[in-house]
ChimeraX commands (.cxc) that place a marker at each C-alpha (Angstrom):
marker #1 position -14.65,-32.01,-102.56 radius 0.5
marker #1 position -14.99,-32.96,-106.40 radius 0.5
marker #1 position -15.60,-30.38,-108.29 radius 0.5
marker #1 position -18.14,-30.84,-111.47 radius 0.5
marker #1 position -16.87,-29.83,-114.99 radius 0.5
marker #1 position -13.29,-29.06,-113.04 radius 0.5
marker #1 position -11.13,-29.44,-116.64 radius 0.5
marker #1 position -13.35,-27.18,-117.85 radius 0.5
marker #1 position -12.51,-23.96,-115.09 radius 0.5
marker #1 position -9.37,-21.70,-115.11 radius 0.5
marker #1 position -9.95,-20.71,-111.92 radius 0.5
marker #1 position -12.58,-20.29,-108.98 radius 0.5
marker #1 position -13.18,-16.77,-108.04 radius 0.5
marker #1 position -15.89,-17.39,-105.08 radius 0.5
marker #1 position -16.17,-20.63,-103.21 radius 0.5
marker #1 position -19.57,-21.88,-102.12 radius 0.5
marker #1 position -18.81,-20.57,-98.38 radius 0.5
marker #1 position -18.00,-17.67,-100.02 radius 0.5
marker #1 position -21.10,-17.10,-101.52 radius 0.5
marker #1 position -23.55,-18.26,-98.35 radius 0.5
marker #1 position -22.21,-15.75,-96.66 radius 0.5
marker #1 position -22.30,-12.96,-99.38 radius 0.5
marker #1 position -25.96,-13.91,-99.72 radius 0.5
marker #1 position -26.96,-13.79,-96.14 radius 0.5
marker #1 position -25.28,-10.09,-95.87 radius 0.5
marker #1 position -27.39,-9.43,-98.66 radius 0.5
marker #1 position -30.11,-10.29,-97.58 radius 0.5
marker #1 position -30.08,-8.92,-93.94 radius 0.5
marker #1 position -29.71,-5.42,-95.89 radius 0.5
marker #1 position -32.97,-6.17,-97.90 radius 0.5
marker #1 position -34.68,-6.96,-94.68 radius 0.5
marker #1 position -33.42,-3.63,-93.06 radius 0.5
marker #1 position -34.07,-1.31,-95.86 radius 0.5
marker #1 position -37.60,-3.03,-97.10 radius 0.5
marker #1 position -38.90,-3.28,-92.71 radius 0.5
marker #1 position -42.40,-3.12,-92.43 radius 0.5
marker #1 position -42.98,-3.67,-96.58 radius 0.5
marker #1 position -43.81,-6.68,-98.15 radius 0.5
marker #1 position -41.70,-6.98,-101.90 radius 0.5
marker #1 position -42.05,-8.26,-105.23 radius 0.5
marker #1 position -39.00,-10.07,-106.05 radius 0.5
marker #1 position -38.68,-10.48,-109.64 radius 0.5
marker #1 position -36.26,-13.36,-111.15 radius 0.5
marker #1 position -34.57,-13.22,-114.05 radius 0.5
marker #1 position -34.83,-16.95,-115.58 radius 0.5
marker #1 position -33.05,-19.13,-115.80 radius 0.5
marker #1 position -29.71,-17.48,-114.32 radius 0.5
marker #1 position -30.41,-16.23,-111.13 radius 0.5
marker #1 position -32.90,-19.06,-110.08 radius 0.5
marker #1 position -30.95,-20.08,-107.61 radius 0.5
marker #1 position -29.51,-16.96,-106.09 radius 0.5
marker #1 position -32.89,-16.19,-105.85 radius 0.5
marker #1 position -33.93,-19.46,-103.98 radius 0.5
marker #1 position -31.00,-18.97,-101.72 radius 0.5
marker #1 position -31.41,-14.77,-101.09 radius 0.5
marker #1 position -35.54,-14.96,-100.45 radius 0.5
marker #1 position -34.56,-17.44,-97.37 radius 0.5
marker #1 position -32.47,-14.81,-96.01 radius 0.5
marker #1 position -35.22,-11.97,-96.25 radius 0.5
marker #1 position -37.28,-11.50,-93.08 radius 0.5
marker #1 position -39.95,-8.90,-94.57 radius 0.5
marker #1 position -43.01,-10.64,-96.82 radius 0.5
marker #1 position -42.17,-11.50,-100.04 radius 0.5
marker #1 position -44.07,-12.47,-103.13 radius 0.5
marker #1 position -41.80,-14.38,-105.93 radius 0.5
marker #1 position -42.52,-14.06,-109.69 radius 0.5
marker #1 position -40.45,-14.30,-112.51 radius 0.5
marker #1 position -39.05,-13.31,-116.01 radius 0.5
marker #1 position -37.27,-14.63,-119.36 radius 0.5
marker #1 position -35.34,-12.24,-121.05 radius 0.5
marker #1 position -32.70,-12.98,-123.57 radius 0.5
marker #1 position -30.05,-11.37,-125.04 radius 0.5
marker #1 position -27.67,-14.53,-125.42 radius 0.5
marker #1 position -28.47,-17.43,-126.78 radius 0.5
marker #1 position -26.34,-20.17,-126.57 radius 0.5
marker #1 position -23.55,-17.60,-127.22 radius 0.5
marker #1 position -20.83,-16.16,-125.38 radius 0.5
marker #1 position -21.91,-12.69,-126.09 radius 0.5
marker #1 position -24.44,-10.47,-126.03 radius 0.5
marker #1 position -26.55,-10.35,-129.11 radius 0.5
marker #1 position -27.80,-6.70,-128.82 radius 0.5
marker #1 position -31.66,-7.90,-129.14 radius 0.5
marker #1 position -33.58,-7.85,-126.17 radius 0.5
marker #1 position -37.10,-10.28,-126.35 radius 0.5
marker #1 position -39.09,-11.14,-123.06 radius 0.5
marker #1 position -39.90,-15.04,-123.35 radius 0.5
marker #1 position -42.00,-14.74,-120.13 radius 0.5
marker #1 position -43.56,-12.26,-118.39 radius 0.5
marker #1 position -44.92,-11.54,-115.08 radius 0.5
marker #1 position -47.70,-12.74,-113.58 radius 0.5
marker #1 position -48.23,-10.71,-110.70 radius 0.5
marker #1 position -49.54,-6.78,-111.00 radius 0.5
marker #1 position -46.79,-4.86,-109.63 radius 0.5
marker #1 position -48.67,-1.64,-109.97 radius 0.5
marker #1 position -47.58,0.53,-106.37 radius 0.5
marker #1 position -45.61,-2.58,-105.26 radius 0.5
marker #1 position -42.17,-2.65,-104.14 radius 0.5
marker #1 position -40.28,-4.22,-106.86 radius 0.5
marker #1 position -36.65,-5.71,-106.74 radius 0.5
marker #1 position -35.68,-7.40,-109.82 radius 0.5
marker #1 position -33.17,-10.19,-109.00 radius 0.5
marker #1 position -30.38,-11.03,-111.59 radius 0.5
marker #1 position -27.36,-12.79,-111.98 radius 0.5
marker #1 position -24.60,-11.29,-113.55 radius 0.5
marker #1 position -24.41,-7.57,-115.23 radius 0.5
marker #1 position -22.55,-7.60,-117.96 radius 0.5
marker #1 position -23.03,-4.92,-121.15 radius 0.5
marker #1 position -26.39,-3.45,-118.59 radius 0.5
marker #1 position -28.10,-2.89,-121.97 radius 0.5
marker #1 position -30.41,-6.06,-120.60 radius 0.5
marker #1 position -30.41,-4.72,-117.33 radius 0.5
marker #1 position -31.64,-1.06,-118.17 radius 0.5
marker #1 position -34.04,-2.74,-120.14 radius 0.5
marker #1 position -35.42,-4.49,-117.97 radius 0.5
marker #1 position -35.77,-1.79,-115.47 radius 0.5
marker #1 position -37.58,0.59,-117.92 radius 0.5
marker #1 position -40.09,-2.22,-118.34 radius 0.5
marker #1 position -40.74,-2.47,-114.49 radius 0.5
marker #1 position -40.84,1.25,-114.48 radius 0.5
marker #1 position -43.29,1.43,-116.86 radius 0.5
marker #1 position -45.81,-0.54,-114.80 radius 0.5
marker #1 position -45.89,2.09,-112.07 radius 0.5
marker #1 position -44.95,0.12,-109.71 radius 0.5
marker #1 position -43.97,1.97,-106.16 radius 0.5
marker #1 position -40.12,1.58,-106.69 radius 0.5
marker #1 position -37.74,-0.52,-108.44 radius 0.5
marker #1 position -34.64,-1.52,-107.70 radius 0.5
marker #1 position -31.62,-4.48,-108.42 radius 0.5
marker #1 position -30.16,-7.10,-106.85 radius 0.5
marker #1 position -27.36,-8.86,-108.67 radius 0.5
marker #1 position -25.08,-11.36,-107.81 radius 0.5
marker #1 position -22.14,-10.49,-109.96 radius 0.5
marker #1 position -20.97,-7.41,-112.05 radius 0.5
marker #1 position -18.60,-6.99,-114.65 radius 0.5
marker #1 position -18.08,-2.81,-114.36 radius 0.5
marker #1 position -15.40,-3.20,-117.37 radius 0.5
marker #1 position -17.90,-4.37,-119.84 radius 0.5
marker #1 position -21.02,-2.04,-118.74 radius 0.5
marker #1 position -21.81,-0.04,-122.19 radius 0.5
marker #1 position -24.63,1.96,-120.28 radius 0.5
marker #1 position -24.99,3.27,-116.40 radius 0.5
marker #1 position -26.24,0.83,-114.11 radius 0.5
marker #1 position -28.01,1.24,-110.70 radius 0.5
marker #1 position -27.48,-2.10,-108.06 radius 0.5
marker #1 position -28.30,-0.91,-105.67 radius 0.5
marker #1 position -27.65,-4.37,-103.68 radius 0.5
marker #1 position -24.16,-6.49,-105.19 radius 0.5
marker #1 position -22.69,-9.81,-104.32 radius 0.5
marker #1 position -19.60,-9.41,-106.39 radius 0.5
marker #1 position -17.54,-8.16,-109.04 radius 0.5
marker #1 position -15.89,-10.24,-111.51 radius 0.5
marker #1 position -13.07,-9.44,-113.75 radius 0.5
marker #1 position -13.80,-9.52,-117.49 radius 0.5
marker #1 position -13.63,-13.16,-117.92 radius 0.5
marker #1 position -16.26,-15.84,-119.05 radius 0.5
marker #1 position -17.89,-16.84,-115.59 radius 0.5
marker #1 position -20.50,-19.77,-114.68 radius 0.5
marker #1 position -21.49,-21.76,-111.83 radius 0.5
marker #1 position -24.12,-20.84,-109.14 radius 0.5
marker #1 position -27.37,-20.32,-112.18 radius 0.5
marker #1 position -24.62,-18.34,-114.19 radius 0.5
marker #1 position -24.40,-21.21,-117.48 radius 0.5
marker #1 position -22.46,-21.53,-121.23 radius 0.5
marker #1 position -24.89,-22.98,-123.65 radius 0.5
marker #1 position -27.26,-24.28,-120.62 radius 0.5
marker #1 position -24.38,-26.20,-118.67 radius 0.5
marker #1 position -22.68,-25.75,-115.81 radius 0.5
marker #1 position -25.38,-23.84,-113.57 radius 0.5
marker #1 position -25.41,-26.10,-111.28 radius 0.5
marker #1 position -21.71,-25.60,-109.98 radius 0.5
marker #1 position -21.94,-24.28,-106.49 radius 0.5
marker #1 position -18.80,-21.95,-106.83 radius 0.5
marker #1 position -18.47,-19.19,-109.19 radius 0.5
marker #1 position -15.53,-19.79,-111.18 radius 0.5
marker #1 position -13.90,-18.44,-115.21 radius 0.5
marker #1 position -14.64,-21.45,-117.78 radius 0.5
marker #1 position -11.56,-21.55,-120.16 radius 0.5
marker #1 position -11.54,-19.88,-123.09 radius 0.5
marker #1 position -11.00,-23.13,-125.20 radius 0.5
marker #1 position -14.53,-24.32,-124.25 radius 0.5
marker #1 position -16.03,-21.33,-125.25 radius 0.5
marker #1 position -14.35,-19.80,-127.81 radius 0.5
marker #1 position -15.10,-21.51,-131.24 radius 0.5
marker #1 position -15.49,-21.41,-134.74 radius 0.5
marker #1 position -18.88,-20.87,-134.45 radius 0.5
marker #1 position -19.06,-18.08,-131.48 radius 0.5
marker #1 position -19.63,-14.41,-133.04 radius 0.5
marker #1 position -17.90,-11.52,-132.08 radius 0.5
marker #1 position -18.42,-9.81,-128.76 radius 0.5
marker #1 position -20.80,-6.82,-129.82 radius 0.5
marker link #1:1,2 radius 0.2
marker link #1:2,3 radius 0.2
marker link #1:3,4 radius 0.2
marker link #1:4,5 radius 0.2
marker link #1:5,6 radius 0.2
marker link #1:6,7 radius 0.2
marker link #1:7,8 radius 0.2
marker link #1:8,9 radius 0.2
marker link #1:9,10 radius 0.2
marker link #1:10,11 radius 0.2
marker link #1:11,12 radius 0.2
marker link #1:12,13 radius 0.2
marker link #1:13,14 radius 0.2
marker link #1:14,15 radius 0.2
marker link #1:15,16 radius 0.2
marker link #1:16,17 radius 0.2
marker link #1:17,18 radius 0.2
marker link #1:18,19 radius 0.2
marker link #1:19,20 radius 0.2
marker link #1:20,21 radius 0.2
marker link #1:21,22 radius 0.2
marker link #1:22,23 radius 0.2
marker link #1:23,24 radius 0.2
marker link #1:24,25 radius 0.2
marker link #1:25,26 radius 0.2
marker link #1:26,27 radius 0.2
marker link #1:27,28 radius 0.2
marker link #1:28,29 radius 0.2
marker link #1:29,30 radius 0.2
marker link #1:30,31 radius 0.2
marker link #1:31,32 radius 0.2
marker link #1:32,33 radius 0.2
marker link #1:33,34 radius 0.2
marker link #1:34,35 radius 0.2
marker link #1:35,36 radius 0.2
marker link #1:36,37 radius 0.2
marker link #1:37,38 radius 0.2
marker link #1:38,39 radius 0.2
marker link #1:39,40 radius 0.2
marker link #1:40,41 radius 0.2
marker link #1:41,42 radius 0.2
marker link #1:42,43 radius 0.2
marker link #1:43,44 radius 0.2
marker link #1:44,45 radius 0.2
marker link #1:45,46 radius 0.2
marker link #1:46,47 radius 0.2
marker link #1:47,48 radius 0.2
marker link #1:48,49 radius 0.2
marker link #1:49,50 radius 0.2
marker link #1:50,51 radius 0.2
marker link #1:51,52 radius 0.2
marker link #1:52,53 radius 0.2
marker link #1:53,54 radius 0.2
marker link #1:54,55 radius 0.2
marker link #1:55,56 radius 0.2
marker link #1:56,57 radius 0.2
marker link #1:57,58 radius 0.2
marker link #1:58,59 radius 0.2
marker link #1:59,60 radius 0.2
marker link #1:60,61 radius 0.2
marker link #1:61,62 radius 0.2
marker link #1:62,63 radius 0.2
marker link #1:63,64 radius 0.2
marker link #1:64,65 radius 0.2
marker link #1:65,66 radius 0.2
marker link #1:66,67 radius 0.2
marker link #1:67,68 radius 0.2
marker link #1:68,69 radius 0.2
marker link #1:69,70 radius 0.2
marker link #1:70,71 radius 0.2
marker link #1:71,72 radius 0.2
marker link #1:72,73 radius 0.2
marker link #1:73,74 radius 0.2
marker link #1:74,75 radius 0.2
marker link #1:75,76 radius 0.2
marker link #1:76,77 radius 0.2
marker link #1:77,78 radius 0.2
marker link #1:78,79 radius 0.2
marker link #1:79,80 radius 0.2
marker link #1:80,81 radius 0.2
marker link #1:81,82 radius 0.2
marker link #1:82,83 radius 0.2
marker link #1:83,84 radius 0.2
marker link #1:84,85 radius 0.2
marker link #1:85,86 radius 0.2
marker link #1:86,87 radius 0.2
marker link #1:87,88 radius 0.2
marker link #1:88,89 radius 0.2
marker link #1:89,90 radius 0.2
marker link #1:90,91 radius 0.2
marker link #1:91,92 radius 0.2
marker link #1:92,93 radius 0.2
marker link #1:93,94 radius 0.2
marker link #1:94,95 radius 0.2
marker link #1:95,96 radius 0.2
marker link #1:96,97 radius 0.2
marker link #1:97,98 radius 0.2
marker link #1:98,99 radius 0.2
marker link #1:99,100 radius 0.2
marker link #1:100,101 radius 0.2
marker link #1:101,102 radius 0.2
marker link #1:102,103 radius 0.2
marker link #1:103,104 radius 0.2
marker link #1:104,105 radius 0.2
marker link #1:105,106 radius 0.2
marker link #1:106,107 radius 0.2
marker link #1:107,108 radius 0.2
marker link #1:108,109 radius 0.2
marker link #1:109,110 radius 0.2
marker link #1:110,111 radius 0.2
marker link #1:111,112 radius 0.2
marker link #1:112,113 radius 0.2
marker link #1:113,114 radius 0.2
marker link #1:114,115 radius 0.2
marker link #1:115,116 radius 0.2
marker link #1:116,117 radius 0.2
marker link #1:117,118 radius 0.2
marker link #1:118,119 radius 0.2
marker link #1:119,120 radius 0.2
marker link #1:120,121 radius 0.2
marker link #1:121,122 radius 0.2
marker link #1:122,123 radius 0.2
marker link #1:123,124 radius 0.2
marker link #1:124,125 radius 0.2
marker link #1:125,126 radius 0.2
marker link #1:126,127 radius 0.2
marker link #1:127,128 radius 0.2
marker link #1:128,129 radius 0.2
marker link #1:129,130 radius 0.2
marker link #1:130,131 radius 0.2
marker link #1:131,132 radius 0.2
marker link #1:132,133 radius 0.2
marker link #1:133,134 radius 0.2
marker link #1:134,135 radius 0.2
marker link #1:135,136 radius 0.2
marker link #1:136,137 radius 0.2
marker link #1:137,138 radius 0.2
marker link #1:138,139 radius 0.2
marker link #1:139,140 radius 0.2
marker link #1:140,141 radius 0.2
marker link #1:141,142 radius 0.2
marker link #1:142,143 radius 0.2
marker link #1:143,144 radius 0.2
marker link #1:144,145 radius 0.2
marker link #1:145,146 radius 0.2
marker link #1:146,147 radius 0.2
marker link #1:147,148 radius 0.2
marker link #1:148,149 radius 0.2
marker link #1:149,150 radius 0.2
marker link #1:150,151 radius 0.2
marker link #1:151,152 radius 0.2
marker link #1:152,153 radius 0.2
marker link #1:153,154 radius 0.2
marker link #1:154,155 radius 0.2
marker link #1:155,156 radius 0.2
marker link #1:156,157 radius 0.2
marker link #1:157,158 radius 0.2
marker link #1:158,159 radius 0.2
marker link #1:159,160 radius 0.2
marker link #1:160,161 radius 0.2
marker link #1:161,162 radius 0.2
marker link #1:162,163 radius 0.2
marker link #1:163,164 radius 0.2
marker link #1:164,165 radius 0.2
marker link #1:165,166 radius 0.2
marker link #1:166,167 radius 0.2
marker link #1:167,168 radius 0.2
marker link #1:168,169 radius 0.2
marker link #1:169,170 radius 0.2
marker link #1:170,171 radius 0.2
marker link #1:171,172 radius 0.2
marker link #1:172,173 radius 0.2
marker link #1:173,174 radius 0.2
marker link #1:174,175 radius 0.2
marker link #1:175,176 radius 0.2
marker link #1:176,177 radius 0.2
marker link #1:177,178 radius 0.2
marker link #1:178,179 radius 0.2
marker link #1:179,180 radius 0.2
marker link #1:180,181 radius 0.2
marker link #1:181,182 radius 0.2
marker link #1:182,183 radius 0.2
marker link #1:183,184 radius 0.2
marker link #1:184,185 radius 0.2
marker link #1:185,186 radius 0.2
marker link #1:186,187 radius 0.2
marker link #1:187,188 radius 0.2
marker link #1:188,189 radius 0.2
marker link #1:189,190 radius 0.2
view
């Protein structure tokens, strides 16, 4: 198999196999613990678009999709401490069953936002899903309750997780070199 953007990667961490099966786990677990509710999955854009599209397939209980924009990035490599929602829901998710889907937890400063936000529209519970998590980076407690993986502190993409919108569409997870990343014009890691 080719591999897109392969100069560009150190190393893979998770293979698309890998990942299928991670998801499907996942998603059994979801089924079990939500039985007999229906759930609001909540996307965060772009990133975990297609975790999302892959984990709602492996969900057996009802399931209504909506989604949100939230950035803290940029086209950086690092957080840049400012939180602004570009999107917001369209569904009411007052007394719903709410499980916010992400990518990748990184600082959990987004995260936690995020969550507070949900909170405050009373909905019946709220809870995470996240494909990856970087635990050495997390600046604040975070609660996922359901996790694919956890990645060392390197820069990751593939699989929705991009570096200045490229690279999402890998279908392994894998650490982008530091070269391509790391430039003259990249701030400082807050």
């Amino acid at each position: 198999m080719t591999i897109l953007y392969k100069d560009d990667l150190s190393t893979v961490l998770y293979t698309e196999d890998d990942i299928a099966r991670r998801v499907a786990e996942m998603g059994a677990q979801i089924s079990k613990d939500y039985e007999g509710k229906e759930v609001v999955l909540i996307g965060v854009l772009n990133g975990a678009v297609v975790f999302l599209s892959d984990l709602m397939r492996h969900i057996s209980v009802p399931v209504v999709v909506d989604m949100v924009a939230i950035s803290s990035y940029g086209s950086y490599s690092s957080t840049s401490g400012v939180v602004r929602i570009m999107k917001d829901l369209d569904q009411n998710v007052e007394s719903k069953h709410v499980l916010i889907v992400e990518d990748i937890v990184d600082t959990g400063l987004t995260l936690n936002y995020l969550v507070d936000y949900m909170r405050s529209r009373n909905p019946a519970s709220v809870k995470v899903v996240a494909m990856l998590s970087k635990p050495s980076r997390h600046k604040v407690k975070v609660n996922v309750e359901y996790l694919g993986f956890t990645v060392p502190d390197e820069f990751v993409v593939g699989y929705g997780l991009d570096f200045a919108h490229r690279y999402r569409n890998l279908p392994c997870i894998a650490v982008l070199k530091p070269e391509i990343y790391a430039g003259p014009d990249t701030p400082p890691t807050l």
